[in-house]
N, C-alpha and C positions, 0 to 999 in steps of 0.2 A: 453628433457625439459618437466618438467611436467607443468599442466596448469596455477598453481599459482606463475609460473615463470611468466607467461606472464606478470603479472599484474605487474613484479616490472620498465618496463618501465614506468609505470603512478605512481604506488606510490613510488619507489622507493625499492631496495634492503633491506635496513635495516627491514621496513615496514614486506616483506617476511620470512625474519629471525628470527623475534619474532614471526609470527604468529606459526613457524616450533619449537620454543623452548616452548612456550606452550602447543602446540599439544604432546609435548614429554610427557608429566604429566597426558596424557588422554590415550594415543595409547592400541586398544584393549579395550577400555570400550564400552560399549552397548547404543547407543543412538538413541533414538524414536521420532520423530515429528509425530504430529496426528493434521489435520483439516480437515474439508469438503466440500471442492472441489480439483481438481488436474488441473481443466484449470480457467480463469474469477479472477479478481482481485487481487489487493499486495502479498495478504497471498503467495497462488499459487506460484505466481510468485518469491518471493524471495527464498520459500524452495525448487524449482524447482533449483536455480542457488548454494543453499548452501550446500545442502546436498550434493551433490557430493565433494565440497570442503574439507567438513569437514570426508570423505570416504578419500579423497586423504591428507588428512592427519593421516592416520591411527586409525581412531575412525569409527568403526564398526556401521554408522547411515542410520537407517530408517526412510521412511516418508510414515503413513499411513492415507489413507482418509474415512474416515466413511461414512454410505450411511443413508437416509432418503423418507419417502415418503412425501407427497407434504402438508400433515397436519403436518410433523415435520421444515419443511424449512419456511414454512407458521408462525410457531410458532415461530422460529427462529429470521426470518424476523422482525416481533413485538418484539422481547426481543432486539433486535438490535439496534430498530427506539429508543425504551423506553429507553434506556442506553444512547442514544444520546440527551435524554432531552425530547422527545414526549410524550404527556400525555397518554399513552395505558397501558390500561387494557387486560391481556392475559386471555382467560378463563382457568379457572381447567380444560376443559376437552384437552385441546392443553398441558395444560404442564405435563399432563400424559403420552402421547403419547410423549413428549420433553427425559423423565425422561426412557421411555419403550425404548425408540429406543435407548438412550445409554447406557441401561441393552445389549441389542443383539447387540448392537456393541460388547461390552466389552467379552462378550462372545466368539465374534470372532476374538478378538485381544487381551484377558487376559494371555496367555502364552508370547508374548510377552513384551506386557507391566510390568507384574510382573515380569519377571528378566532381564528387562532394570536398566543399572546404574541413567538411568537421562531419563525423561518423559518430553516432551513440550507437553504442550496443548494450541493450538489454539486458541484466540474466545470463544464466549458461545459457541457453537457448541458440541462441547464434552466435557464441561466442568463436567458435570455428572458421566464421565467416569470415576474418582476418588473414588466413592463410592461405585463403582460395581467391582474394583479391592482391596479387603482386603488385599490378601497377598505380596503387593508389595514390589518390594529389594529394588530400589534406591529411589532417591528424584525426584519428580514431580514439576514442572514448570509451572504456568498458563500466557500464554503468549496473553495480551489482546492489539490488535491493532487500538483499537477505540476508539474514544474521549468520556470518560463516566468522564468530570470532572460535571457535574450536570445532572448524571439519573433522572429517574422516581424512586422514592423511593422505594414503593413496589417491583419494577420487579430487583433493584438492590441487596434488600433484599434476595429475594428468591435464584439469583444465589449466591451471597458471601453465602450461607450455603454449598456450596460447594465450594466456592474458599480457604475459610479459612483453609478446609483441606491439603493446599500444601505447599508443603515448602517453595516458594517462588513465586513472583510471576514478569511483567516484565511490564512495562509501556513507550509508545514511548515518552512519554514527561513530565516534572514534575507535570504541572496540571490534568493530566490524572490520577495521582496514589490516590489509596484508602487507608483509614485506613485498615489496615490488621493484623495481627498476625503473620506475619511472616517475613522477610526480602524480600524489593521490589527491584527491579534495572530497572534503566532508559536508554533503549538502544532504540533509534531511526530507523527505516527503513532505504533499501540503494538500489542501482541499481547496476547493475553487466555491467562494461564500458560497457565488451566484448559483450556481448550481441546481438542478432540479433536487439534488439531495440534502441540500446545506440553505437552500434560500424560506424565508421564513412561513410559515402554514397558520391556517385560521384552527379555532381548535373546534369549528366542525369538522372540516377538513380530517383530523387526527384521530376523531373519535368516529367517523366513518370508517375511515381504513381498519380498526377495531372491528368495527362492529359486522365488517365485510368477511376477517375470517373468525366471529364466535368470539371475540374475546371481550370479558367485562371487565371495560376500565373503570368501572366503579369499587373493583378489588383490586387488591396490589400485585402489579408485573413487575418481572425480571426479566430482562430483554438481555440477547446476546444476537449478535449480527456477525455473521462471519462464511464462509464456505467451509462445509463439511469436509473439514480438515483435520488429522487424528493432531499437529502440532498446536488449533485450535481450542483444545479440548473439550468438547462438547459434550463427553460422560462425565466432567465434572466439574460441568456447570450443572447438569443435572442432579450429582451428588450433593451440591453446595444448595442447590434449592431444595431439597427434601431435606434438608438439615436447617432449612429455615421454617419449611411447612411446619415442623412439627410446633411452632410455637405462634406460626401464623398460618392457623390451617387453608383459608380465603386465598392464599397466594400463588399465584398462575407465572408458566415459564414458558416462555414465546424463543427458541431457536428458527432465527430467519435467517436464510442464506441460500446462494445458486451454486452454479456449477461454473467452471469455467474451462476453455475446450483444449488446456495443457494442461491438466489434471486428470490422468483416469483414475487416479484411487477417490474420486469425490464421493462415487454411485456406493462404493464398500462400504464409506463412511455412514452415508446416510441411512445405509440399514442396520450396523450399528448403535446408532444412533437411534431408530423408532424401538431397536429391543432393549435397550437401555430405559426408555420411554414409557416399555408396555402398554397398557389400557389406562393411561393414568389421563384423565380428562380433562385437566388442567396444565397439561405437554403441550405447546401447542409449532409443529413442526412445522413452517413454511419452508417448501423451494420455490422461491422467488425468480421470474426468468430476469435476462441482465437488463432490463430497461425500467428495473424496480426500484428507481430512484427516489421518487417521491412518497413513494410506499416505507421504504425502509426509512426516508425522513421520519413521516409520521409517525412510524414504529418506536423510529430516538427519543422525540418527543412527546408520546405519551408514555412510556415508560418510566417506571419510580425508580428503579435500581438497572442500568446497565454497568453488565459484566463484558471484561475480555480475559478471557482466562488461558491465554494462549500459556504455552511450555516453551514455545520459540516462537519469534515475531521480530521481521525485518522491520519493520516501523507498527504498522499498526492503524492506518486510516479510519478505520471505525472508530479508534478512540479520541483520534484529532475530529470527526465529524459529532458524536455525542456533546464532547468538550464546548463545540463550537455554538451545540443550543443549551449553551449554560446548566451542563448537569455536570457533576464528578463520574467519573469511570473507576469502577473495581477492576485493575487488568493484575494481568502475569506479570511477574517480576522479573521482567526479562526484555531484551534486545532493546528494540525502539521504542516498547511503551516504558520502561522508566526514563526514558528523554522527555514523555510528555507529561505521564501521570506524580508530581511531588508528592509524595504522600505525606496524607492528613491534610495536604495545602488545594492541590487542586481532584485528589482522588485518594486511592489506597491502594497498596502491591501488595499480592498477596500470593502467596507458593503453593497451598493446600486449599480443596475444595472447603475445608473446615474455616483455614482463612477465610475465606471468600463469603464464607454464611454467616458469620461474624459478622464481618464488615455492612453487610446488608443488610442485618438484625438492627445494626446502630444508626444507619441512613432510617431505617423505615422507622425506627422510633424518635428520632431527630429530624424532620424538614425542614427545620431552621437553619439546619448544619449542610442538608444538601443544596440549599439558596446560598445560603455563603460560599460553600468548596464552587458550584455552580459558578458562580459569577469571577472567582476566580480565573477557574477552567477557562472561559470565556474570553478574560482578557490577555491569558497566556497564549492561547493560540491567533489571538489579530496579531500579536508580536512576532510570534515563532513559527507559524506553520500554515497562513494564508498563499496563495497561488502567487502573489505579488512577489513574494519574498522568494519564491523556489526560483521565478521567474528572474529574478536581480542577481541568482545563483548563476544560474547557466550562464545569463550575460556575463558576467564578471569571470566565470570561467574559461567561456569563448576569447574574451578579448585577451586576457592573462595566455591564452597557449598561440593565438596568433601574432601578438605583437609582443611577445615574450623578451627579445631579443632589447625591444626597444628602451632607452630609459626615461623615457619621460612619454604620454600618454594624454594627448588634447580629448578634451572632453568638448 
């Protein structure tokens, strides 16, 4: 039984069978992933779980990670914040050094790239990496996972002078795509059940991982999972829980989240974040290293109320992983989580940390209501946002820009 058997207990057999009559039209092509990092955030994390699938389907695909010093991540980090709407100015001297370092990437990964059938690219991150490969065979993919529907003009300017050069490019949600020149597709993030993070835990299991950093689940938690992100908000998740303390005094706030190593404003954050906290002994602040997958499972699932209280959010994985062990998510009302969270159906959006204490006041006095939203949550994501279905995306993508030309299409 190979691995994408497994998955046809949860999506079903058929499900498998297209993804295998697809893969037949690819088998033997050359395929590249390229971003930068290999542990800390979505990106990571999903090409870690696909690539191998899309290997075990007979499609000969690599994932490479570009390296940077601390003035190119730095630079990075600002082209990022700006994309998401921040008023920042990059200096010329950072996006030289942006522009240099993915010359000596390319360099060290131009024989591959140039005779891959099909290129993804990442993120800004190596988005440069197009210009510094001329003689390239196949078709290149810019594949952007962030909520850039209202950039900073100027810094979105500067990267589309190299995005226009791709043949396509790939957008998690329909507000998020840009005018472009060339043909876009809308494919959405996903979680992989199987997963160390998402496969299902005993609830010793749950209530160890508890009991391992001080926390009593026998009072009610508010859980937020995320990296010490100021777009995250994690001052006001904290506002939002002391505005529930006051009428549940017993109730404890768990911020768990790591670092990831294209991010330097994480370490800012996090000290932000404990002086926001103070001496309050019911804060309870994990840095998680990245291999905390089954930890932050447990986390989802012994928690009564998870928040995602982002202000901007390219999709939002946490909240497709909570969803996925049948609870409702309190998120932002923004980017990719209102793709997943229908409010009142399978969660609540909410704009203000006041919202948000609201929302959680009426979960913790209703468990009725968070087993119903729950099971909802649950069944929208087998439909919408399991690995199977990203995994039928990309297919269908692939074979849509290589046989483009064609009018008819044997399966």
């Amino acid at each position: 039984m190979t691995k994408l058997d497994l998955y046809a207990n949860i999506v079903g057999r058929d499900v498998i069978q297209e993804l295998h009559q697809l893969a037949n039209l690819l088998k033997g092509r050359k395929v590249v992933h390229v971003n930068s990092t290999r542990e800390g955030g979505g990106v990571a994390e999903i090409l870690g779980r696909l690539v191998p699938l899309m290997c075990e389907l007979g499609i000969n695909t690599k994932w490479k990670v570009i390296t940077g010093n601390d003035d190119f991540f730095q630079c990075t980090k600002s082209m990022h914040n700006a994309l998401q709407g921040s008023p920042i100015g990059i200096p010329e001297s950072l996006l030289k050094i942006y522009e240099k370092t993915n010359a000596q990437n390319a360099e060290a990964l131009r024989e591959e790239l140039e005779a891959a059938d099909i290129v993804f690219i990442h993120d800004p991150q190596p988005a440069p990496l197009i210009k510094f490969c001329p003689n390239r065979k196949g078709k290149w993919i810019w594949r952007c996972h962030i909520d850039i529907s209202r950039p900073h003009r100027h810094v979105w300017k500067y990267l589309g002078n190299f995005v226009t050069n791709y043949d396509a490019s790939i957008f998690s949600i329909v507000n998020f795509a840009r005018r472009l020149p060339h043909p876009l597709y809308i494919i959405p993030p996903s979680i992989d059940p199987l997963s160390e993070k998402n496969k299902d835990l005993s609830a010793e299991e749950v209530h160890s991982v508890y009991d391992k950093f001080g926390i009593d689940v026998k009072n009610p938690i508010i859980l937020q999972v995320s990296r010490f992100d100021r777009f995250k908000d994690p001052i006001g998740v904290i506002q939002a829980y002391r505005f529930v303390k006051i009428f549940t005094p017993s109730l404890q706030l768990v911020l768990a989240g790591g670092s990831a190593t294209d991010d330097p404003e994480g370490s800012a954050m996090l000290e932000e974040v404990k002086t926001a906290a103070g001496d309050d002994p019911d804060i309870h602040i994990l840095l998680l290293p990245p291999d905390s997958n089954r930890t932050i499972n447990a986390l989802q699932r012994g928690a009564n109320i998870v928040l995602q209280k982002s202000i901007k959010e390219g999709f939002g994985l946490t909240v497709t992983e909570t969803m996925w062990k049948g609870k409702p998510v309190i998120g932002g009302n923004t980017g990719g989580i209102r793709l997943q969270v229908i409010n009142h159906h399978t969660g609540f959006l909410v704009n203000t940390p006041e919202g948000a204490a609201l929302r959680a006041r009426y979960l913790l006095h209703h468990p009725d209501k968070i087993k119903e939203m729950g099971y909802k949550a649950k069944e929208f994501v087998r439909t919408n946002f399991l690995i199977t279905r990203h995994l039928r995306d990309y297919l269908t993508l692939m074979v849509s820009i290589l046989y483009g030309v064609k009018e008819r299409i044997e399966l």
